[in-house]
C-alpha positions as CSV (number, residue, x, y, z in Angstrom):
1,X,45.2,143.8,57.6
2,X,46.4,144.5,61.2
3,X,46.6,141.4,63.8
4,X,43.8,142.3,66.8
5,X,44.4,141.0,69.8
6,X,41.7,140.0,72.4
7,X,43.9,142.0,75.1
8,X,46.6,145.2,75.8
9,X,49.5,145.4,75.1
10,X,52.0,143.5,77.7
11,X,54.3,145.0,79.9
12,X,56.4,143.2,82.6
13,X,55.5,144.6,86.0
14,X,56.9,143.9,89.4
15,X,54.9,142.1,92.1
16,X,55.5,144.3,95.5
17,X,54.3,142.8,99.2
18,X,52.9,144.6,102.3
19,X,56.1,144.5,104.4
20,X,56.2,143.7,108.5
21,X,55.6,146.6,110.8
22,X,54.8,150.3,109.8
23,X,55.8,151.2,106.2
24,X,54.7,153.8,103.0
25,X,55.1,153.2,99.7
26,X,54.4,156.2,96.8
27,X,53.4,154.8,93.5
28,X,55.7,155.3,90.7
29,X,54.4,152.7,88.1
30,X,54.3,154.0,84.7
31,X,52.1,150.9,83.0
32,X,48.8,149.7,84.0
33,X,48.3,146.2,84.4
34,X,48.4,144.0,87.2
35,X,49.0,140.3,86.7
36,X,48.2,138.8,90.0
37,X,44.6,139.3,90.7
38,X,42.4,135.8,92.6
39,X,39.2,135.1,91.9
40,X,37.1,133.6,94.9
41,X,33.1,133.5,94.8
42,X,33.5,135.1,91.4
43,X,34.6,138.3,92.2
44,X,38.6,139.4,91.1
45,X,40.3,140.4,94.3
46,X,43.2,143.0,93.6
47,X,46.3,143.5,95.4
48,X,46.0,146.9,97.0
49,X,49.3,148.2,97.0
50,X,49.6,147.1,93.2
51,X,46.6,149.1,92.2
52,X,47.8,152.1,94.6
53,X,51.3,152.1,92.8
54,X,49.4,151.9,88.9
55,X,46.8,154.8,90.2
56,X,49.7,156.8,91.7
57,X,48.3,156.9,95.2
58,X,50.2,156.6,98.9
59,X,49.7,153.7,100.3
60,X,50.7,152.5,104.0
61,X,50.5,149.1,106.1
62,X,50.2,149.4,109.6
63,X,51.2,146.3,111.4
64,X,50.1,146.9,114.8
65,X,46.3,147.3,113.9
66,X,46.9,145.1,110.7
67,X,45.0,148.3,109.0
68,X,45.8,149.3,105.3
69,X,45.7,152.8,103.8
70,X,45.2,154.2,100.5
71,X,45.2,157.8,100.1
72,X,44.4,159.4,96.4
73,X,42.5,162.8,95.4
74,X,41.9,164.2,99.2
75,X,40.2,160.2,100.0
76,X,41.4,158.4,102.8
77,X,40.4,154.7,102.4
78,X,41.3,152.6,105.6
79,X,40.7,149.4,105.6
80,X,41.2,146.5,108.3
81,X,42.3,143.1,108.5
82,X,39.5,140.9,109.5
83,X,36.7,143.6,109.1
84,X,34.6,144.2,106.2
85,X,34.1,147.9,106.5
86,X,35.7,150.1,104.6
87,X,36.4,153.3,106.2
88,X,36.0,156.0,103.4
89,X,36.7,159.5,105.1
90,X,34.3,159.8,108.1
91,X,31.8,157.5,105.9
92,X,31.9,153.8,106.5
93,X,31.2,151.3,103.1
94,X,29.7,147.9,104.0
95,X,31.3,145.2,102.6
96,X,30.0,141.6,102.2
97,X,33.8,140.3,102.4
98,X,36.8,141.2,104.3
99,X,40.6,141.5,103.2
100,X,42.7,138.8,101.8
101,X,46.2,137.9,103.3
102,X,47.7,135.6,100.7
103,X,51.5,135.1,101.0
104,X,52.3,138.5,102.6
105,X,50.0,141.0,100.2
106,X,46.4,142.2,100.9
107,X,43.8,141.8,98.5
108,X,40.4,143.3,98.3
109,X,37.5,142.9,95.5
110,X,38.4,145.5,92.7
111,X,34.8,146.9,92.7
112,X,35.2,148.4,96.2
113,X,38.5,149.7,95.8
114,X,36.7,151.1,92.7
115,X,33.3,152.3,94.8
116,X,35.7,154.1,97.2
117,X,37.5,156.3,94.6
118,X,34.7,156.8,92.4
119,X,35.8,154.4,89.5
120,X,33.8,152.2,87.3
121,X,34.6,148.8,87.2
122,X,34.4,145.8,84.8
123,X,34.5,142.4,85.5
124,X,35.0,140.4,82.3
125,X,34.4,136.9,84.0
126,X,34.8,134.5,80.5
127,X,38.2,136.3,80.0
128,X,39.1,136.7,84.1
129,X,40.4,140.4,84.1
130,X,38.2,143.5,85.5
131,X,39.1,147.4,84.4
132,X,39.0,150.2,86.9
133,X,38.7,153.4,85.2
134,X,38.2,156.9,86.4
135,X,36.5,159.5,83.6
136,X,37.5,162.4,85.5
137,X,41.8,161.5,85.1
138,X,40.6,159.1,81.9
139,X,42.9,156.5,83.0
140,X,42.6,153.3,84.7
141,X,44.1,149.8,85.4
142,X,43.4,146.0,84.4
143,X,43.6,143.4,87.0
144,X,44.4,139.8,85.4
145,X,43.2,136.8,87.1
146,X,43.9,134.2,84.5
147,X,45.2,130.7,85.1
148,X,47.8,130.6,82.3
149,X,47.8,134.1,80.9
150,X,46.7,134.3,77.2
151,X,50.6,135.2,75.5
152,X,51.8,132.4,77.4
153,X,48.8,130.0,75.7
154,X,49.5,131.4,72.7
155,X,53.1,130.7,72.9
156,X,52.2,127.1,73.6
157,X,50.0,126.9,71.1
158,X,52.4,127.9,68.5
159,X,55.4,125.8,69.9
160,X,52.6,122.0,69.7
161,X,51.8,123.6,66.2
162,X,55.8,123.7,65.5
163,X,56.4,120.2,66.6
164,X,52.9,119.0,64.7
165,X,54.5,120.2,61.6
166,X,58.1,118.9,61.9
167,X,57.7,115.2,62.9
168,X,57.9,112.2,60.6
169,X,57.8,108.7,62.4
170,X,55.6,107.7,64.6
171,X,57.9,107.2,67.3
172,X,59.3,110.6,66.8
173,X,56.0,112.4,66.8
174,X,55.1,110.6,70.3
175,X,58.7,111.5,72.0
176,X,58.4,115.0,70.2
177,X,55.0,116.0,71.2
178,X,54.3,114.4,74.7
179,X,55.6,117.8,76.4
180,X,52.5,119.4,74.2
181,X,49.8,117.5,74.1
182,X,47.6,115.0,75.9
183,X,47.7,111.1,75.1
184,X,44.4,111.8,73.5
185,X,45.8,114.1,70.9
186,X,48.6,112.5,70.4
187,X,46.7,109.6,68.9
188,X,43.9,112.0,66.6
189,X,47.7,113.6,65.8
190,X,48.9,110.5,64.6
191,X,46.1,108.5,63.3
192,X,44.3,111.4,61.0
193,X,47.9,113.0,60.0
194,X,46.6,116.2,61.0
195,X,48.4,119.1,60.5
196,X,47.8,122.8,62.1
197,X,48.4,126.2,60.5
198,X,51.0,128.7,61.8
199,X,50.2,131.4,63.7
200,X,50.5,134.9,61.1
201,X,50.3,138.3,61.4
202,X,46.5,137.9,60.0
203,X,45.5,135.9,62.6
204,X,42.6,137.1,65.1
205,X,42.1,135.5,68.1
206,X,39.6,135.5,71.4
207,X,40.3,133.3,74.2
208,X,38.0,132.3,77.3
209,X,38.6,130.4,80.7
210,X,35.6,127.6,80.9
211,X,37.7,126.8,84.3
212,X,40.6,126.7,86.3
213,X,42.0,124.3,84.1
214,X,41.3,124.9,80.6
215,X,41.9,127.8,78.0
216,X,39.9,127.7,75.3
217,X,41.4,129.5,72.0
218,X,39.6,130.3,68.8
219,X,41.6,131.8,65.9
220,X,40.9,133.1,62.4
221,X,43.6,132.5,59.5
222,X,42.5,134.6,56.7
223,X,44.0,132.7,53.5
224,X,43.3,132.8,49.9
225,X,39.8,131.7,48.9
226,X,39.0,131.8,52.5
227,X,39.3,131.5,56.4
228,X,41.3,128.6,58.9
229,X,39.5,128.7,61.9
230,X,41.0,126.4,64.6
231,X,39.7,125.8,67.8
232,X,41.9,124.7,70.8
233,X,41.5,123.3,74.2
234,X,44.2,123.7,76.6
235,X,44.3,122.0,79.5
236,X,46.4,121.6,82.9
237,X,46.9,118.1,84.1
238,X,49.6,117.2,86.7
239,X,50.8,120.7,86.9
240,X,51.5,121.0,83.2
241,X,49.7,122.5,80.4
242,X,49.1,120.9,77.6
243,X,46.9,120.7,74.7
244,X,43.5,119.1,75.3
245,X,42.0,119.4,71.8
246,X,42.5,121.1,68.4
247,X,40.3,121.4,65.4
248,X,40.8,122.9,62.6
249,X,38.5,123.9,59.3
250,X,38.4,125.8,56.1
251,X,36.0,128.3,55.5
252,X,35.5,129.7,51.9
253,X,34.7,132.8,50.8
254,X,31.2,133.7,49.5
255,X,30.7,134.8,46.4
């Protein structure tokens, strides 16, 4: 049984930034995802020159009329800072929302970039990443918008199960998993004696964001007579992420 995976496959990208004054950049990505998408109002804003790179279009910043430019398949999509048109050819798109400027880079809601250019778009809001895919080149990008991306919840899931598993005192279970879990936990942790299964290669998993500061995590242990199914709450207090609640039960097999 093969381990499925609520996602893609991961790829470390690069995180490229409008630059001062006239400039053009060709795209010359090879994966497609993008890791640093916002959500605001409930829509994912993209970064436009990450999307230009992942679709292999030109894209150009010109700082004198703070106007961007994407250029793909004979479009010319200009778009300016402060106005919510988008300039598509000789045709104009209304828009509802203008650009972003966050920290240097321009962002844009991923369904008018998609609009422009013909793509479909999905916004998958419990999971906070959106899919831009044309039919015509069948190929597309994911935009991720997630406050602790799922691997990364994972891997701190598995390192609190690690430390639940390998404590004996009580004092050494408090000192060992404070970096992991919340006070609350701690205490079911230590009071019920509760233990958590291992993460395996027959594990499945989904995962959703209820809000900025909390994953939740369900996973499926197949075993012999029957499933683990845990449930886990991460949360983020005080800058840190840590787990809020876990559960964990045993499902048998029917007959």
């Amino acid at each position: 049984m093969k381990r499925l995976v609520v996602c893609c496959l991961i790829v470390v990208i690069a995180t490229f930034h409008f630059s001062t004054g006239n400039s053009t950049v060709y795209a010359s990505g090879t994966d497609n995802l993008i890791y640093n998408g916002k959500v605001l109002n409930g829509r994912l804003y993209a970064p436009i020159r990450a999307v230009g790179e992942k679709i292999n279009a030109q894209v150009s910043w010109d700082g004198a009329t703070k106007t961007a430019t994407l250029t793909k398949n004979k479009k010319i999509i200009k778009m300016t800072l402060g106005s919510k048109i988008l300039k598509v050819n000789n045709e104009q798109l209304q828009m509802d929302v203008s650009l972003l400027l966050d920290n240097g880079s321009i962002f844009l809601p991923i369904r008018f970039i998609g609009d422009a250019l013909d793509y479909r778009t999905i916004w998958l809001k419990s999971n906070r990443y959106a899919s831009m895919y044309s039919e015509q080149e069948q190929a597309g990008i994911v935009v991720y918008a997630q406050p602790l991306f799922y691997e990364d919840g994972f891997k701190l899931l598995d390192e609190a199960i690690a430390k639940v598993k390998n404590v004996s005192t009580v004092a050494q279970k408090r000192q060992y998993l404070k970096p992991y879990f919340t006070d609350e936990v701690i205490n079911l942790i230590i009071m019920r004696n509760l233990t958590f299964t291992d993460m395996s290669e027959t594990s499945y998993y989904s995962y959703s964001y209820p809000k900025e500061t909390n994953m939740s995590i369900r996973r499926l242990v197949p075993g012999s007579g029957g499933n683990v199914i845990q449930n886990v709450l991460l949360t983020k207090r005080n800058n840190q992420w840590l787990v809020g609640s876990l559960e964990e039960e045993f499902v048998p097999y029917r007959p």
